[in-house]
C-alpha positions as CSV (number, residue, x, y, z in Angstrom):
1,X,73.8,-40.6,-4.1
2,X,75.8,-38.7,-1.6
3,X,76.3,-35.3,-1.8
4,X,80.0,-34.4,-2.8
5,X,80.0,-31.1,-4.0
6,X,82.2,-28.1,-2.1
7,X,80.3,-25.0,-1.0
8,X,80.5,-21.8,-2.3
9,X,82.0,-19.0,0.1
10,X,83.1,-21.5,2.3
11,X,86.7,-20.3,2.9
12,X,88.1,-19.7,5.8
13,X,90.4,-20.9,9.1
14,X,88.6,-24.1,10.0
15,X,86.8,-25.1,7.0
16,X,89.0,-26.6,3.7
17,X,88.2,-27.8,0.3
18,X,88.6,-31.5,-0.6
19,X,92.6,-31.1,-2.0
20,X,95.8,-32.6,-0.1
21,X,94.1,-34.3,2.2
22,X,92.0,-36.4,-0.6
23,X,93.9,-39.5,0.0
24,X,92.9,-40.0,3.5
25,X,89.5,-39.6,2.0
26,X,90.1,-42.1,-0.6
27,X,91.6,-44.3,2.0
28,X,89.0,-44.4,4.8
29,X,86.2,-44.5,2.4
30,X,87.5,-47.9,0.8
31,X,88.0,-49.2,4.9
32,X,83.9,-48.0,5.3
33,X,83.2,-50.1,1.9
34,X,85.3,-52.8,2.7
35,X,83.8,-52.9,6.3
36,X,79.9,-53.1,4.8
37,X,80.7,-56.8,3.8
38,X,79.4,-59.9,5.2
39,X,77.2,-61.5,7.2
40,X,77.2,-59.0,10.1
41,X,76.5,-55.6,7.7
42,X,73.8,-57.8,6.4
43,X,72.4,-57.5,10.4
44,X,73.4,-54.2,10.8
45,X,71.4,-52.9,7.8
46,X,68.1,-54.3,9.3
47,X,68.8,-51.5,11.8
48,X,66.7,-48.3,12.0
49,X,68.8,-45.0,11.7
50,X,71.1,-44.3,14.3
51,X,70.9,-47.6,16.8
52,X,73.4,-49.9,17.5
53,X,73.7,-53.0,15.2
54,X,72.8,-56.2,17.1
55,X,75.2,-59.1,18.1
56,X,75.0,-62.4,18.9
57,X,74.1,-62.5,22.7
58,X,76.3,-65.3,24.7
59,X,76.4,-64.4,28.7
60,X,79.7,-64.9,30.8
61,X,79.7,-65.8,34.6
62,X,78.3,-62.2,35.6
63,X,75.4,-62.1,33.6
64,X,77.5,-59.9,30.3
65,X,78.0,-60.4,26.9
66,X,80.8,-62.0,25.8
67,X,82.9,-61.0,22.7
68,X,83.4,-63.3,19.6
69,X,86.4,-65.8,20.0
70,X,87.7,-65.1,16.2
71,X,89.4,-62.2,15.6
72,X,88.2,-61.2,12.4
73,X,85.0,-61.7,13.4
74,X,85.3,-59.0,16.4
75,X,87.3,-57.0,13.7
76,X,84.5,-57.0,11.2
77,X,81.5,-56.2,13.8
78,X,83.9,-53.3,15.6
79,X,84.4,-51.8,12.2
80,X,80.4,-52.0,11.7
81,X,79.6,-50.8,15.5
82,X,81.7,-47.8,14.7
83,X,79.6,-46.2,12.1
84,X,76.2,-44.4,13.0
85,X,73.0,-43.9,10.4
86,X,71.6,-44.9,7.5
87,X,74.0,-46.2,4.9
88,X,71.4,-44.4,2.4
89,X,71.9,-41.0,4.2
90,X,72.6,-38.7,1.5
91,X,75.7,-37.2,3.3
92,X,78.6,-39.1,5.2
93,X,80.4,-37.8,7.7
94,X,84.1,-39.1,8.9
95,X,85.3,-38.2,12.5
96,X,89.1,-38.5,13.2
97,X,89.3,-38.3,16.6
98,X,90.6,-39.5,20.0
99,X,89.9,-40.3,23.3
100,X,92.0,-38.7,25.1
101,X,92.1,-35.5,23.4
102,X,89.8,-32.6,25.3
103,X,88.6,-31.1,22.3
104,X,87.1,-34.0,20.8
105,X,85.4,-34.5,24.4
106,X,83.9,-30.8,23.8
107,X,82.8,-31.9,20.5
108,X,81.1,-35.2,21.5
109,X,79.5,-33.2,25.0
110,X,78.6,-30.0,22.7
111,X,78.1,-30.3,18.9
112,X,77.7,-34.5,18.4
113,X,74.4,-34.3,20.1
114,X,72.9,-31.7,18.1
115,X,73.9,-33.8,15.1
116,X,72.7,-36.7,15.8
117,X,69.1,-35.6,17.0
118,X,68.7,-33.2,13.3
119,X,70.6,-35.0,10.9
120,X,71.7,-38.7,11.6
121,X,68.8,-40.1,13.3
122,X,66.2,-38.4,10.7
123,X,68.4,-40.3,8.2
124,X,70.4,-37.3,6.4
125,X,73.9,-38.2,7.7
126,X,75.6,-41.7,8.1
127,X,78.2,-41.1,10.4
128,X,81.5,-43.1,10.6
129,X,84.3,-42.4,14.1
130,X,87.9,-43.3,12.5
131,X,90.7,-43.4,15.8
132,X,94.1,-41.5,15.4
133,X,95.4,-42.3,18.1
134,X,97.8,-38.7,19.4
135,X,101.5,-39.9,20.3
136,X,101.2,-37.6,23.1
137,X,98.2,-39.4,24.6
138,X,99.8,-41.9,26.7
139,X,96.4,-43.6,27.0
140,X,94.9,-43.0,23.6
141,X,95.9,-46.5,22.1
142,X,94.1,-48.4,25.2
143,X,91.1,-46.2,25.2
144,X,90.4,-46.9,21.2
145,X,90.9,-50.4,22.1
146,X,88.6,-50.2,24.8
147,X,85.4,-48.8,22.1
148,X,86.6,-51.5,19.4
149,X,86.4,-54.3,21.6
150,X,82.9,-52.9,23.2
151,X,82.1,-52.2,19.6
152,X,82.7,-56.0,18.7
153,X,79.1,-56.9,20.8
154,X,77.6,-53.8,19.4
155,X,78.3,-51.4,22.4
156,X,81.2,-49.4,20.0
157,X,78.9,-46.4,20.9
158,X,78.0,-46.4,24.6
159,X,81.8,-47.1,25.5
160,X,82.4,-43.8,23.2
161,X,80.4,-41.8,25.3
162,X,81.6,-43.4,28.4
163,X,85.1,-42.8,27.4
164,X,84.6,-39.1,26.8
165,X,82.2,-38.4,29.3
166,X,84.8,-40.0,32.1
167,X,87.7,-39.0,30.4
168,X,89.3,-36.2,33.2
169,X,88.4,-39.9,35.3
170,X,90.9,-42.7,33.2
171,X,93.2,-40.1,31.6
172,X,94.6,-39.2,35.0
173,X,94.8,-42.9,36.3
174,X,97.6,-44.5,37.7
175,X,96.8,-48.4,35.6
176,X,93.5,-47.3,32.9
177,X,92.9,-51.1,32.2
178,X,90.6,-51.6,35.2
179,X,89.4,-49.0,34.6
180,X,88.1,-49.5,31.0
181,X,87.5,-53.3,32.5
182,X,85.2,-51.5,34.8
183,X,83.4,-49.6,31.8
184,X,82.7,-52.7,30.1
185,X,80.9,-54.3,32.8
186,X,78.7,-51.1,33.4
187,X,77.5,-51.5,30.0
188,X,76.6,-55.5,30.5
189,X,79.8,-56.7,28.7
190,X,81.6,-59.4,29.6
191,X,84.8,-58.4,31.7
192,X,86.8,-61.8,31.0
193,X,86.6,-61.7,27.2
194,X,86.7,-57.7,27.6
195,X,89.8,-57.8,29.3
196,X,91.3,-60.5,27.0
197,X,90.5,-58.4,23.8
198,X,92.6,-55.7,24.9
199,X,95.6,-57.7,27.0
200,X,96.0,-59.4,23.2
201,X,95.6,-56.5,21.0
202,X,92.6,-57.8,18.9
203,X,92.0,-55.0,18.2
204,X,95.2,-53.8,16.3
205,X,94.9,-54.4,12.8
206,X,91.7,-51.8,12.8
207,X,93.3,-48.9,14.7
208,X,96.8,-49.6,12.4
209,X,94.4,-49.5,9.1
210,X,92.8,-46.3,10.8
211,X,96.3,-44.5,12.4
212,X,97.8,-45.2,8.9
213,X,95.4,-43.9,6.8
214,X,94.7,-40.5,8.4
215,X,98.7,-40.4,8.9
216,X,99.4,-40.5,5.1
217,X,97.0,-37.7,4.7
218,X,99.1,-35.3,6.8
219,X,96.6,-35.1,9.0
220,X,98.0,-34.9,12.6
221,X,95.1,-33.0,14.3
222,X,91.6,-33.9,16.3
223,X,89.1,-33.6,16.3
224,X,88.9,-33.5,12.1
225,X,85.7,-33.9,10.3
226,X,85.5,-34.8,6.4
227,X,81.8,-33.6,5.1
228,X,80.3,-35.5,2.4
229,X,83.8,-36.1,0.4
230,X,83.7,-32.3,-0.2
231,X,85.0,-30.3,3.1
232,X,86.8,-30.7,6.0
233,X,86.6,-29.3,9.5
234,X,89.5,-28.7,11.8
235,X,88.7,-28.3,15.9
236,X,85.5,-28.8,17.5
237,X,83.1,-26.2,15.6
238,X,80.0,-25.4,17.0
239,X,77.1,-27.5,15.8
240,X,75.6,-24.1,13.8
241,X,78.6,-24.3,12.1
242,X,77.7,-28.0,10.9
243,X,74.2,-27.0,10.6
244,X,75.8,-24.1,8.1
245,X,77.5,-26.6,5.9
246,X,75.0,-29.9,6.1
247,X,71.9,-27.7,5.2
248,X,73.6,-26.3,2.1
249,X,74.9,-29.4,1.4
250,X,71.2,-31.1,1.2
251,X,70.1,-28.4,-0.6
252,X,72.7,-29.2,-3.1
253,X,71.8,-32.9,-3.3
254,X,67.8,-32.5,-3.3
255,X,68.3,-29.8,-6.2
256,X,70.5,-32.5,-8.0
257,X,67.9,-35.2,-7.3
């Protein structure tokens, strides 16, 4: 059972109780259970905590993988690739986020590392990235498309970090689809099938189901964290911060058995 509980004493400027944004809770936790269907969440349950689920392996002309042909099926696996952990982790953690936005860079360089090596790969957190994609971002549409297509032959999470850890790199680019193009084949993906994923906006119907969701929550800020249906966090808090609220929380859930 997850923990769900808010803390006590946890007021304050970046940390809010479960209230007006619980729709986009409601929301994006259906999309997560409606995601964990079929025969591809049967693969990725097989998977230890915190790896990559594993797809199908065909090889293009340079040696990388190539993407699915059917569109729901690359939907399907992209919405799988995206989430991180054990789906029996007693707390889940959402991400809103964005590629293109600096502070969810400085989260993922800063605090996402430190949460992944004591929480989601020990098997307390599953952890799911949702894209909301900034109007201001000019870029920030291509670049989600970029990680669900990589995400659709199990790579969702290396393209992440590439994307963040490159982003002063593609943000300030004249054409970003090489570039991502580029990406794709650095992480042995096929660039043909790559390319043709994002030129058709395969993509689409998952980052409209995500952009729509967080948007009728009134939530038009990233990075923004929902903690185990309970709290939220606005900005890229420190990972003591997490480690504040994630602690308490396990506390709460061991003591409730």
């Amino acid at each position: 059972m997850k923990a769900s509980r808010s803390l006590k004493n946890s007021s304050g400027p970046r940390y809010e109780r479960r209230n007006r944004h619980a729709p986009l809770l409601l929301g994006l936790a259906l999309l997560v259970a409606l995601g964990c269907t079929g025969e591809y969440a049967t693969a990725q349950e097989a998977q230890p905590p915190g790896e990559e689920p594993r797809a199908p392996e065909e090889t293009g002309v340079k040696g990388g993988i190539v993407l699915p042909s059917q569109q729901e099926v690359m939907i399907n696996r992209a919405d799988q690739a995206r989430i991180k952990g054990s789906s029996e982790a007693p707390i889940r953690i959402l991400e809103i986020s964005d590629f293109q936005c600096p502070f969810c860079a400085r989260f993922n360089r800063e605090t996402l590392p430190i949460l992944d090596s004591l929480y989601i790969r020990t098997g307390k957190i599953e952890y799911v990235w949702i894209s909301f994609a900034n109007p201001s971002h000019e870029f920030a549409w291509s670049a989600i498309e970029a990680a669900f297509c990589a995400g659709s032959v199990g790579k969702f999470w290396p393209m992440h970090d590439v994307l963040f850890d490159r982003q002063g790199e593609w943000s300030t680019a004249k054409e970003v689809f090489p570039r991502f193009v580029e990406y794709a084949e650095e992480l042995a993906i096929d660039g043909a099938s790559f390319a043709a994923c994002i030129r058709e906006d395969r993509m689409a119907p998952l980052q409209v189901r995500d952009f729509q969701s967080v948007n009728r929550a009134g939530i038009t800020s990233t990075p923004f964290f929902i903690i185990a249906d309970s709290l939220s966090v606005r900005g890229a808090a420190a990972a003591t911060q997490f480690q504040t609220i994630i602690d308490s929380l396990l506390k709460i859930n061991e003591a409730e058995g």
